[in-house]
C-alpha positions in Angstrom: 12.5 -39.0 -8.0 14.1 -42.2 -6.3 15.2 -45.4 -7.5 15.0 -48.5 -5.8 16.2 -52.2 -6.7 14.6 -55.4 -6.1 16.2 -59.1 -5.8 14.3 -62.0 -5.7 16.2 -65.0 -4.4 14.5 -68.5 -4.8 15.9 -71.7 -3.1 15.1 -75.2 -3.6 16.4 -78.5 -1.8 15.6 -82.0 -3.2 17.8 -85.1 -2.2 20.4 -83.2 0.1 20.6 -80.7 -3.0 19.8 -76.8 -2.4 19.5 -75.2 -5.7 19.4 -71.2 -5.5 17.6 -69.1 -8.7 18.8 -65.5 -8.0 16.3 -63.8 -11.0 17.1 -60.3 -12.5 17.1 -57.1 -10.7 13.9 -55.1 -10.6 14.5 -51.5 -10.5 11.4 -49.2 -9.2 10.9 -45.6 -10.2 9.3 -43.9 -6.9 7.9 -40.3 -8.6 9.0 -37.7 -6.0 6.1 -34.8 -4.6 5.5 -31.6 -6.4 3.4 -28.8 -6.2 1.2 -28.3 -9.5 -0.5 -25.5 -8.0 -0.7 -23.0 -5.3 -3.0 -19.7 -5.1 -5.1 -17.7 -3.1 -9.1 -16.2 -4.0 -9.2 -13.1 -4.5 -5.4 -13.0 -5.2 -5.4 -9.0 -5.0 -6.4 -8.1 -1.7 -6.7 -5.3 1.1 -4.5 -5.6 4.5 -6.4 -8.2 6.5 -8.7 -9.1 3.8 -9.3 -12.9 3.9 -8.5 -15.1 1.0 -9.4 -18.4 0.6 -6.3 -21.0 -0.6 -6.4 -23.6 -3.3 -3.7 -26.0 -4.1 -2.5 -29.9 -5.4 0.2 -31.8 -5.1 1.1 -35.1 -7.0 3.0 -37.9 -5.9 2.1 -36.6 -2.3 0.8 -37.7 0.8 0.1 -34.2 2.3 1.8 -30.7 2.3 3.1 -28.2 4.5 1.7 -24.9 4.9 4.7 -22.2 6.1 4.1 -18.5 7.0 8.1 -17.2 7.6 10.0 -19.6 9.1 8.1 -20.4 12.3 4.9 -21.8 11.3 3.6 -25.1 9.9 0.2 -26.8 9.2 0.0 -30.1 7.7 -2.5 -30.6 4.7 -3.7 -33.1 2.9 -2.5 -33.2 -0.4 -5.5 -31.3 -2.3 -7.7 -28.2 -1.2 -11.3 -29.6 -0.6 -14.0 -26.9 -1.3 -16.1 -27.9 1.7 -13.8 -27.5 3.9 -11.8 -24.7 3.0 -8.5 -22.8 4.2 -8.8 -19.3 4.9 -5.8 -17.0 5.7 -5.6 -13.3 6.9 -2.1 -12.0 4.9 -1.0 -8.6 6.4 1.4 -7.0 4.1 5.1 -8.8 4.2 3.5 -11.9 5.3 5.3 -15.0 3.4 3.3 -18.4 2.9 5.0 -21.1 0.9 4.0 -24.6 0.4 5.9 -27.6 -0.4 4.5 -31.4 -0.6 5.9 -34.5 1.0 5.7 -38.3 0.7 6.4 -40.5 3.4 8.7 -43.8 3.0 11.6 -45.2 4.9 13.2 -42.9 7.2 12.4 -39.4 6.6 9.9 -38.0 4.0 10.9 -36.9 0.6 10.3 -32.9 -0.1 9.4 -31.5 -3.5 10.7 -27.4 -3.7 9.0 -24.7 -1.9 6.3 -23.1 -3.7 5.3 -19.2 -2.6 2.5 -18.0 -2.3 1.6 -15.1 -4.6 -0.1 -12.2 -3.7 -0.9 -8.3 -4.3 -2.1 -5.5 -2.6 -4.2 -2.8 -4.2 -2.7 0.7 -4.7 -3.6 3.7 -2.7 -5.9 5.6 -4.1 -7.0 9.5 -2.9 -10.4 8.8 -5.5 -11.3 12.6 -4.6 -10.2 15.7 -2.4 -12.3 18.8 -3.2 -13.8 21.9 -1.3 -17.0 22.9 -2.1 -16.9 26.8 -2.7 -13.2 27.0 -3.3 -13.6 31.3 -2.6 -15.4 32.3 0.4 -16.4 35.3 1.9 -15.2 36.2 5.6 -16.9 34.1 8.0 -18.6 31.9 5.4 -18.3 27.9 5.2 -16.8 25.9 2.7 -17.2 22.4 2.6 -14.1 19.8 2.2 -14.8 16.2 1.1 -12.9 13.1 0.6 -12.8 9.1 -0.5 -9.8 7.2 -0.5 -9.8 3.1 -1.7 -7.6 1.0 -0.1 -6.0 2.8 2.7 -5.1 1.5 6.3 -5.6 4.7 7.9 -6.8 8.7 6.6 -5.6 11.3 8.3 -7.2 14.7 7.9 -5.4 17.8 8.6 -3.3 15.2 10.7 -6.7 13.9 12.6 -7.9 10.7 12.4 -10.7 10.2 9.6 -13.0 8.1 7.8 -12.2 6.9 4.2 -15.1 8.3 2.8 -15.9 12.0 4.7 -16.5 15.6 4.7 -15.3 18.8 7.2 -17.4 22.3 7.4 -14.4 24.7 7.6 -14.8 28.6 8.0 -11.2 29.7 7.4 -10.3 33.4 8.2 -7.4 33.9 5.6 -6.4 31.5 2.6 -5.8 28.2 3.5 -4.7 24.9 2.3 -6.3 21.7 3.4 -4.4 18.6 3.8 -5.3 15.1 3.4 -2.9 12.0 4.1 -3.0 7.9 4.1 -1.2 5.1 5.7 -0.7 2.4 2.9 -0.3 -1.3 3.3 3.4 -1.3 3.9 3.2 1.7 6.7 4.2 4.4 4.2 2.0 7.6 4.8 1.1 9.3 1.3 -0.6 12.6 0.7 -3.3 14.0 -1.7 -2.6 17.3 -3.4 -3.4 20.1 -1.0 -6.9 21.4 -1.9 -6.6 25.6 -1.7 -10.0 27.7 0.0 -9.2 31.4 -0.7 -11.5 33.8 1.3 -12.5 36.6 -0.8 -11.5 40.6 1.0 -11.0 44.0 0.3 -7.5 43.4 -1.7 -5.3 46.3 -2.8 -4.2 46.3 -5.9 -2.5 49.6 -6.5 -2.4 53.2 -5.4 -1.7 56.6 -7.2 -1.3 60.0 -5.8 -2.0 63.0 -8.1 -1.4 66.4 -7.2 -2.4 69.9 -8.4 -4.0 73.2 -7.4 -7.4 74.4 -6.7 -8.0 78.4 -6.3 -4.2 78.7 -5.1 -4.0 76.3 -3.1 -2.2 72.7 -3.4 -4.7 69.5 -3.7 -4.0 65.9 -3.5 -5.8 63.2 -4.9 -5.2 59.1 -4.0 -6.6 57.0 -6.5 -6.7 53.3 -5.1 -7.5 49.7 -7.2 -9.0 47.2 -4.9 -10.6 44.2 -5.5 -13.5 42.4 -3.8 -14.6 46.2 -2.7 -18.1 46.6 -1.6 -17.8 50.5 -2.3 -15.1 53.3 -3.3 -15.9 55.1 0.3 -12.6 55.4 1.8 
């Protein structure tokens, strides 16, 4: 707040006499500009999502709208719904707003007020293959939806949020599934695992003995996914 002083002198002349009335000091309480509120709608937000502002000052006759240090708009003192101010906040933007009041010389300030605002968490909402086991030269089908993501990268390609991938893997594979966050970070999902199902060995004997004099061998193999025990 300021404080200003006022003197009222009053002169009178009557016969050749001046007679001067100086009455008391009046002191004046000038209420200094604040910012009672300052928000955004929605206040939680994606990258480039736009929100709509809302804000009073008191004691004001307009404020100043700041993004950084380089920026200014001039408001009046009170959001009007019919004419609304809409913003696009990328992530590390920084809006502040701070009221003024005109008078003599230059206009009094009230503090800085930020703006507050969140982003929503990445979120891998589902990364799955559908069969998990395959034959040879079957197809498995990999699917995915991610919320809130500036960019999905699958198996290091460029992909939509929400999507699916025939694969026909060979050999065991793992299948990869990454996202570029608001802040640039890249994250990654749990790798998602296709095995593809084969003639496996598991172990192998050899036995030996004798048949009519003569010396006989016999393998015994354990294999799994075997179509047969031709060998």
């Amino acid at each position: 707040m300021s404080i200003k002083s006022f003197i009222l002198h009053a002169e009178a002349s009557q016969g050749g006499q001046t007679v001067r009335i100086d009455l008391p000091p009046v002191t004046v309480i000038v209420a200094s500009p604040q910012v009672s509120s300052f928000s955004a709608k929605p206040d939680t937000i994606d990258p480039g999502q736009t929100v709509t502002l809302q804000w009073r000052a008191v004691n004001a006759d307009g404020v100043y709208l700041r993004k950084g240090q380089a920026e200014r708009q001039t408001l009046p003192p009170a959001s009007d719904p019919a004419n609304p101010i809409n913003i696009q906040p990328q992530y590390g933007d920084n809006y502040t707003l701070q009221a003024f009041k005109n008078g003599d010389g230059d206009p009094a300030l009230s503090p800085t007020v930020p703006l507050s605002l969140n982003f929503f968490p990445l979120e891998f909402k589902s990364f799955k293959a559908e069969p998990t086991e395959i034959q040879p030269g079957a197809e498995t089908v990999l699917s995915w939806e991610v919320n809130h993501a500036v960019q999905v990268l699958y198996q290091g390609r460029n992909a939509d949020k929400k999507g699916s991938a025939i694969e026909r893997p060979q050999t065991d594979t793992d299948f990869h599934l990454a996202a570029v966050w608001a802040d640039g970070t890249t994250r990654n999902a749990p790798p998602v695992t296709v095995k593809v199902l084969g003639v496996t060995i598991v172990d192998t004997e050899v036995r030996t003995g004798r048949t009519d004099n003569a010396l006989a061998f016999t393998i015994i193999i354990q294999a799994r996914n075997a179509t047969n025990g031709d060998c």
